[in-house]
C-alpha positions, 0 to 999 in steps of 0.5 A: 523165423522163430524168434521174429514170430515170438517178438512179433507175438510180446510186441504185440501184448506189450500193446505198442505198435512197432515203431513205438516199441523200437524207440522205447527198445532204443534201436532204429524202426527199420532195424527192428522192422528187418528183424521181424520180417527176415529173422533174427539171426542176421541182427546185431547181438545188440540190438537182440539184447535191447529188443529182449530187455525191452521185453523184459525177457532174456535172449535164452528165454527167447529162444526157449519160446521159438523152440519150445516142444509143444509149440506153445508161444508165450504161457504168460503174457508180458502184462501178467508177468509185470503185474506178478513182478508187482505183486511178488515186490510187495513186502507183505508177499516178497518173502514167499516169492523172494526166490522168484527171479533167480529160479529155474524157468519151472520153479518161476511156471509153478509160481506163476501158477499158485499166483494165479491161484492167490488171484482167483481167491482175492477176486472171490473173497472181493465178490463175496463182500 
């Protein structure tokens, strides 16, 4: 049931209700409803991925969230990976970030980080002015 628990969780912060998310993931609402409430595990590997892609995550991601050690769910929301995937399309900061989609998932946490950090200075120079 860990992996429902994580779906349900990224649904949730994509901010659509689930039977909106289960048209724009292109499977059925019960389908989707059935893998939330009995588990993943006896859902068709296609309708895993479709949910996954939706979200935007891979199912090995998927998987890492539900047994991660620390018990921590999500570290960044859908909307902050969305808005770095933006910032990092730029081509005035592709460069520095080039690497991003083809790094291992601790390479893309210490990205993350020093874009939140890049964040926090562009908001303080904002207020300074």
């Amino acid at each position: 049931m860990r992996r429902a628990e994580v779906l349900k969780k990224l649904i949730e912060e994509t901010g659509l209700n689930t039977k909106a998310f289960a048209e724009k993931a292109g499977i059925p609402y019960t389908t989707l409803r059935s893998m939330l409430m009995r588990g993943v595990g006896g859902a068709s590997v296609d309708n895993v991925i479709k949910v996954c892609r939706a979200l935007g995550i891979t199912t090995e991601e998927m998987d890492r969230l539900a047994f991660r050690p620390d018990e921590e769910v999500v570290s960044h929301s859908i909307h902050e990976l969305a808005e770095f995937e933006a910032f990092i399309n730029n081509p005035e900061h592709s460069l520095f970030f080039k690497d991003y989609l083809g790094a291992p998932e601790e390479r893309k946490r210490e990205m993350l980080t020093f874009w939140n950090f890049i964040k926090d200075l562009e908001k303080k120079k904002a207020n300074d002015q």
